[in-house]
LUMNU-110764 format. One record per residue: residue number from 1; residue in three letters; z, y, x of N, C-alpha, C in turn. Coordinates in steps of 0.02 Angstrom, whole numbers, plus 50000, padded with zeros to 5 digits. Each point is the difference from the previous one (the first is absolute). Layout:
  drenro  fiti     nZ     nY     nX    caZ    caY    caX     cZ     cY     cX
     NUM   ALA      Z      Y      X      Z      Y      X      Z      Y      X
...
//
This chain:
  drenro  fiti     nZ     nY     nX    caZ    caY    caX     cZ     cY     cX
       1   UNK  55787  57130  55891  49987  50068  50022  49931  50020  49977
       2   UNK  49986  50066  49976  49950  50019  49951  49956  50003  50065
       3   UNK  50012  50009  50081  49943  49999  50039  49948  49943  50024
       4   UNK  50037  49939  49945  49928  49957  50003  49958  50015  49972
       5   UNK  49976  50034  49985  49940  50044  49954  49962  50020  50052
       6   UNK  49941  49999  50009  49946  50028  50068  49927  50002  49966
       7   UNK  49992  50059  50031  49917  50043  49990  49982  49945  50047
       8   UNK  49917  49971  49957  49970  49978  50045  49986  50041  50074
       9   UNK  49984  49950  50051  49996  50046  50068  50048  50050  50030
      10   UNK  50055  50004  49957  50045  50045  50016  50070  49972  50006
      11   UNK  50044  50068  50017  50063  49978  50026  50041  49976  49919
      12   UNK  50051  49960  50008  50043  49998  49921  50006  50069  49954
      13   UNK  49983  50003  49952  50027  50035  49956  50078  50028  50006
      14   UNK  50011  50051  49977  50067  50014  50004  50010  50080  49951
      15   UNK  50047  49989  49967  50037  50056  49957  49976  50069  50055
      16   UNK  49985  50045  49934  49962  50080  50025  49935  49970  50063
      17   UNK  49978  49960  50001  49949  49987  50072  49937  50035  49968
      18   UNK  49986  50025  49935  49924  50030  49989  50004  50061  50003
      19   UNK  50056  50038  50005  50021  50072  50015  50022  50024  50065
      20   UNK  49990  49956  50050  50009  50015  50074  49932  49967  50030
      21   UNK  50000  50017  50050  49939  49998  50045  50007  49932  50049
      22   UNK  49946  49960  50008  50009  49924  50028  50032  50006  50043
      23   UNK  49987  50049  50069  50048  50003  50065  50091  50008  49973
      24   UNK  50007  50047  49934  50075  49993  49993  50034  49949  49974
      25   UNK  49944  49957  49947  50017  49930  49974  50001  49938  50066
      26   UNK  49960  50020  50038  50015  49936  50078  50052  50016  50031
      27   UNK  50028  50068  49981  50063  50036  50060  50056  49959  49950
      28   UNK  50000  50002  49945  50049  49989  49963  50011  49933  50001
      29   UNK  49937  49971  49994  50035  49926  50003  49989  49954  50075
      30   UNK  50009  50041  50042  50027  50006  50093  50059  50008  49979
      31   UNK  50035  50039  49980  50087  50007  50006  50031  49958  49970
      32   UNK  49983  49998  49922  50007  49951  49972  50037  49932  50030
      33   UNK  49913  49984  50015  50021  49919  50039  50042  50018  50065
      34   UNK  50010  50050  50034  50058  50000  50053  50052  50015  49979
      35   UNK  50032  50029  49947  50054  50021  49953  50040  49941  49978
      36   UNK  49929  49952  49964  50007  49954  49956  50035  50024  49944
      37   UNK  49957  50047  49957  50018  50032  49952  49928  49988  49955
      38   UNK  50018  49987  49942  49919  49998  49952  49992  50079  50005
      39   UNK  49914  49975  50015  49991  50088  50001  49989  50030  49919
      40   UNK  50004  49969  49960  49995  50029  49926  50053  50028  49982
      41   UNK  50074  49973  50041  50045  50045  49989  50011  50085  50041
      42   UNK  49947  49991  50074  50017  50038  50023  49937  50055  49961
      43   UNK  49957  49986  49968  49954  50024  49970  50033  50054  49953
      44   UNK  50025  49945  49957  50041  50036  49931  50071  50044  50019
      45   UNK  50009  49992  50063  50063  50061  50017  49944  50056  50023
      46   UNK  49972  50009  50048  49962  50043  50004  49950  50009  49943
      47   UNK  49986  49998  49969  49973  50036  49946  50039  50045  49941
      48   UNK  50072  49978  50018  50051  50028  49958  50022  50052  50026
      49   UNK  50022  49983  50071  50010  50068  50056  49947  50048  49997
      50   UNK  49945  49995  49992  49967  50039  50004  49943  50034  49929
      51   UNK  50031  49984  49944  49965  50033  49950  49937  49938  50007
      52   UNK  49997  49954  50007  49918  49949  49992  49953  50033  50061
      53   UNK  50004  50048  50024  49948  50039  50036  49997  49953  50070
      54   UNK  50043  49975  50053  50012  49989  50054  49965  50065  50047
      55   UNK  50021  50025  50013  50009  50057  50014  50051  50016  50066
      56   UNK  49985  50006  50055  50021  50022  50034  50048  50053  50016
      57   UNK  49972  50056  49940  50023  50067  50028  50037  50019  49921
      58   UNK  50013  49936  49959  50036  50051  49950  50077  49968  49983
      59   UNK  50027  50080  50009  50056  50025  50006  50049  49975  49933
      60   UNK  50046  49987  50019  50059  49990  49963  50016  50072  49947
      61   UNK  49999  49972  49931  49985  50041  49939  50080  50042  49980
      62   UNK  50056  49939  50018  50072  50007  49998  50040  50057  50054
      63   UNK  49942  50037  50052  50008  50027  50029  50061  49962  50081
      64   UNK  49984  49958  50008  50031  49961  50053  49981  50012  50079
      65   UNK  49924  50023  49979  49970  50015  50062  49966  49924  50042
      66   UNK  49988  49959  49955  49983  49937  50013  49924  50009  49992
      67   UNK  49961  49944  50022  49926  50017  50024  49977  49904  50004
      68   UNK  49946  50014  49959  49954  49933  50045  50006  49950  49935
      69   UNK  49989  49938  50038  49973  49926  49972  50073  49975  49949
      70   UNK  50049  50015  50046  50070  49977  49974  50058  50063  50007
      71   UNK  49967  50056  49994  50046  50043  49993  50050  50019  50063
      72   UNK  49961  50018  50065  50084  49981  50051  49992  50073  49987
      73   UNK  50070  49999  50002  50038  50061  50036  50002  50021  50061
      74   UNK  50020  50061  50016  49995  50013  50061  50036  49967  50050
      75   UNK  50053  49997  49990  50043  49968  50035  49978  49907  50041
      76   UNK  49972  49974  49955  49950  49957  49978  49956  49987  50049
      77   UNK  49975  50065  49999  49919  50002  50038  50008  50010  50060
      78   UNK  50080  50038  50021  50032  50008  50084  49991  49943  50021
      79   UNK  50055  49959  49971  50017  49916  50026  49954  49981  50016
      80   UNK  49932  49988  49982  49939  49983  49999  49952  50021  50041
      81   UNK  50021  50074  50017  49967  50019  50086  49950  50056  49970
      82   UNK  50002  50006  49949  49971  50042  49964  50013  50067  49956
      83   UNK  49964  50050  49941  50031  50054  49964  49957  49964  49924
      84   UNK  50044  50035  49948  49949  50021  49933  49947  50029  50015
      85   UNK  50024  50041  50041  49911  50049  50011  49939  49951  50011
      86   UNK  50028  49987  50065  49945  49926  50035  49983  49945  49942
      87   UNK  50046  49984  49989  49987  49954  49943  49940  50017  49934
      88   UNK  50017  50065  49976  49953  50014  49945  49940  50015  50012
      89   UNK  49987  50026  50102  49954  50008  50015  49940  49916  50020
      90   UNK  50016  49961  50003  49981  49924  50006  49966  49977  49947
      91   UNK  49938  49962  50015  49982  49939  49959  50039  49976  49957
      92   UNK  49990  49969  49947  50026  49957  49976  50011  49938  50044
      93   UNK  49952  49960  50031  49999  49969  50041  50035  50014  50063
      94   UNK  50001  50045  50030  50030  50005  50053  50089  50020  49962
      95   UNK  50011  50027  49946  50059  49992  49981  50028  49937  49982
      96   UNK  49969  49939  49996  50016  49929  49995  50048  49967  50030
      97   UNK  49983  50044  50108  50033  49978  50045  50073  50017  49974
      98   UNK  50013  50070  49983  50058  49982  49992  50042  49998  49938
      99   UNK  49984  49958  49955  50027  49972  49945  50017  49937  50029
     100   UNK  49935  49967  50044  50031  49926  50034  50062  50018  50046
     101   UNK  50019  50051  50039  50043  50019  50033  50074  50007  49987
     102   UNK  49977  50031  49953  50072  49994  49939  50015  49952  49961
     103   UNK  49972  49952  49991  49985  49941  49968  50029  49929  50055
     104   UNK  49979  50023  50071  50021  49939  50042  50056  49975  50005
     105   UNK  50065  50048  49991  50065  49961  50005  50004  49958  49940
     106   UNK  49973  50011  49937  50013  49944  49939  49958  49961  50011
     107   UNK  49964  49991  50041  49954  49928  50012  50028  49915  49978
     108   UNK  49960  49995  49958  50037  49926  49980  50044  49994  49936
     109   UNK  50019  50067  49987  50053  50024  49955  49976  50006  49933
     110   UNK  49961  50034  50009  49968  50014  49933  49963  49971  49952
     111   UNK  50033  49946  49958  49962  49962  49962  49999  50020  49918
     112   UNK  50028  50050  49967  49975  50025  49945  49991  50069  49998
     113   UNK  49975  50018  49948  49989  50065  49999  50036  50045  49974
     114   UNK  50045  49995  50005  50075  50032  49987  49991  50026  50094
     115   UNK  50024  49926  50018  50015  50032  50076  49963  50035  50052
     116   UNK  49909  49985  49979  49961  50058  50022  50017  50059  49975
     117   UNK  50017  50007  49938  49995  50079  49984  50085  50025  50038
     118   UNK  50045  49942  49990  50074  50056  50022  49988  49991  50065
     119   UNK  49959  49981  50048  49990  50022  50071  49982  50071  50009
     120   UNK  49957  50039  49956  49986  50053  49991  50032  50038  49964
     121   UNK  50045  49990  49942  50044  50048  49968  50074  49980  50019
     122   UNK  50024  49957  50033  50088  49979  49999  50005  49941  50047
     123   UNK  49986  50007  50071  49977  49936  50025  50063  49964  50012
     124   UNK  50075  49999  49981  50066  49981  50003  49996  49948  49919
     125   UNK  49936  50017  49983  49998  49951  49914  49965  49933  50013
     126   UNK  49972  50007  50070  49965  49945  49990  50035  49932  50011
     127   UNK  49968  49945  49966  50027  49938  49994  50072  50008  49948
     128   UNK  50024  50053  49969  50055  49998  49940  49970  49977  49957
     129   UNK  50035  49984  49959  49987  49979  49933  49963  50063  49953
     130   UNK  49988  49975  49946  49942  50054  49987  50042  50017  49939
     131   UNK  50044  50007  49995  50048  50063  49953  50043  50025  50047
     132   UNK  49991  50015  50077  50042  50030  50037  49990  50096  49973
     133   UNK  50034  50025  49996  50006  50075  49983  49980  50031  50070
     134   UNK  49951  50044  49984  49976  50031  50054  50022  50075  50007
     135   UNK  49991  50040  49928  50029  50080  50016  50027  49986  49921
     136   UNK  50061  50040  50012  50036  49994  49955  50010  50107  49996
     137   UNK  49985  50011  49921  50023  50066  49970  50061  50040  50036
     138   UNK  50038  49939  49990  50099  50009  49999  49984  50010  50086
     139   UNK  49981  50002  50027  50007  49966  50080  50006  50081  50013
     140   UNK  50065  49997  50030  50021  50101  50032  49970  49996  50065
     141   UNK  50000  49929  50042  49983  50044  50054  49928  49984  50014
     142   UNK  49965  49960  49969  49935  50025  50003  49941  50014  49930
     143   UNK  50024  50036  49955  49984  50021  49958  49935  50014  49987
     144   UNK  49972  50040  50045  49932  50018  49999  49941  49912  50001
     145   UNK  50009  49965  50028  49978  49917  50019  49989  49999  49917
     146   UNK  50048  50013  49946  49965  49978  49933  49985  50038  49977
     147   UNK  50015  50067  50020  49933  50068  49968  49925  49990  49998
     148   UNK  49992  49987  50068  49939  49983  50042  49947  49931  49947
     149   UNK  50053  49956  49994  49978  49925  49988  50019  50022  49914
     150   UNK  50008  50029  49963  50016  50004  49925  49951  49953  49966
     151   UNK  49932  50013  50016  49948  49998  49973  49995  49894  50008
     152   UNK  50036  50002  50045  50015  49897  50002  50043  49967  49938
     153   UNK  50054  50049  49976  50059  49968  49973  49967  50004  49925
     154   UNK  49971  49937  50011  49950  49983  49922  50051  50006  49923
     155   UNK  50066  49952  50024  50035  50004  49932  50042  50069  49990
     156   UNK  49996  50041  50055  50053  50084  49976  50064  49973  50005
     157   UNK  50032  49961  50032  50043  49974  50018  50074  50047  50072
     158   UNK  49941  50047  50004  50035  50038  50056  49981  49925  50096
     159   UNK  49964  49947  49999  50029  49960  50032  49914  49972  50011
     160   UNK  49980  50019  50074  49910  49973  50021  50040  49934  50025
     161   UNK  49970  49954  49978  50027  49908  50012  49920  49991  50059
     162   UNK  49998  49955  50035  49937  49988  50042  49952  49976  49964
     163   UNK  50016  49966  49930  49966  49963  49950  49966  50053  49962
     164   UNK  50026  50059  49990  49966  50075  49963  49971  50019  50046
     165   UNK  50016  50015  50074  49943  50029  50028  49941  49964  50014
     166   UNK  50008  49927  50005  49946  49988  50048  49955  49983  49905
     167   UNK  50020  50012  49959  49965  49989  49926  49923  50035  49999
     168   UNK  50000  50072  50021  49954  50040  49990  49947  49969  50063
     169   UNK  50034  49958  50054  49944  49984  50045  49967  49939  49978
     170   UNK  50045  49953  49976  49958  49943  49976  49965  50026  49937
     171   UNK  50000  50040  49949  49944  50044  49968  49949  50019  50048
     172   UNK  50012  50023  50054  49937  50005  50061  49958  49955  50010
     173   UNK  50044  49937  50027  49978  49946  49997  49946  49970  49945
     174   UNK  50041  49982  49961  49956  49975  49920  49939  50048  50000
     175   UNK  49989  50072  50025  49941  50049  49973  49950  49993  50067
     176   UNK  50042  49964  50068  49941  50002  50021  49976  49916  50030
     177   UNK  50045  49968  49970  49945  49914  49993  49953  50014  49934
     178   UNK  49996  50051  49967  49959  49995  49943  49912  50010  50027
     179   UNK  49952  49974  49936  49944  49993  50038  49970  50093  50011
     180   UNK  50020  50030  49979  49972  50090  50050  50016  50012  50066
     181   UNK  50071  49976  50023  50024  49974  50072  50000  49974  50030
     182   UNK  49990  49922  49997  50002  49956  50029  49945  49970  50028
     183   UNK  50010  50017  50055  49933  49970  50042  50016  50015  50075
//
């Protein structure tokens, strides 16, 4: 795990940790170790969800109406005891709490980064095999699911596999164990 790497005097190193602020890098790797999820994966999904910015308050581009660290939806943010509004209005840090929140039922679960990211985009993918078809073109009755996700289906295949989507995050990944990020 790339988080044996450590700043002297400081907490481990970890993917995007020089582009967030120490209190959100200690929040992150608090859930983490209660998740038991590497936080470099949960790093590199949120940095994908969110344009690299981590960003609290920015809005879903696909027009979904999704908001935050990992993109919840509204619906999302009910379950959770919460709104988008509230949400975009929050810390980064204080938006942490509930990514761990949403995060607690896969506790234990999540050991690659496939399955961090389809917790957040397809959470019925996790633990499949990683050519499971996620939105399919042809699909009548939920059609819009690969409108939305087009921009995943790397080969133009008509067919987002979990192995194409979670592709562009481990590109996240790889850009932020690099040395401009990583720390």
């Amino acid at each position: 795990m790339a988080t044996a790497a450590t700043l002297a005097g400081s907490s481990p190193a970890i993917a995007w940790g020089k582009k967030v602020s120490v209190d959100f890098k200690a929040e992150v790797l608090a859930i983490c170790a209660e998740l038991q999820v590497d936080p470099n994966h949960l790093m590199a999904c949120m940095a994908f969800e969110s344009g690299e910015s981590f960003s609290p308050a920015i809005v879903n581009a696909a027009g979904s109406h999704a908001v935050g660290l990992i993109q919840f939806m509204p619906a999302t943010a009910l379950a959770l005891g919460t709104t988008v509004e509230d949400l975009a209005q929050m810390s980064a840090v204080r938006q942490l709490e509930f990514v761990r929140r949403y995060f607690l039922p896969k506790r234990g679960m999540l050991k690659t980064l496939s399955d961090v990211y389809m917790t957040i985009l397809f959470p019925v993918a996790v633990g499949k095999p990683e050519d499971t078809p996620l939105f399919r073109k042809d699909d009548a009755v939920h059609s819009q699911r690969y409108i939305q996700n087009r921009g995943l289906d790397l080969n133009s295949d008509g067919v987002v596999t979990k192995a194409e989507a979670a592709l562009k995050v481990k590109q996240k990944l790889d850009k932020g164990l690099g040395p401009s990020f990583f720390g």
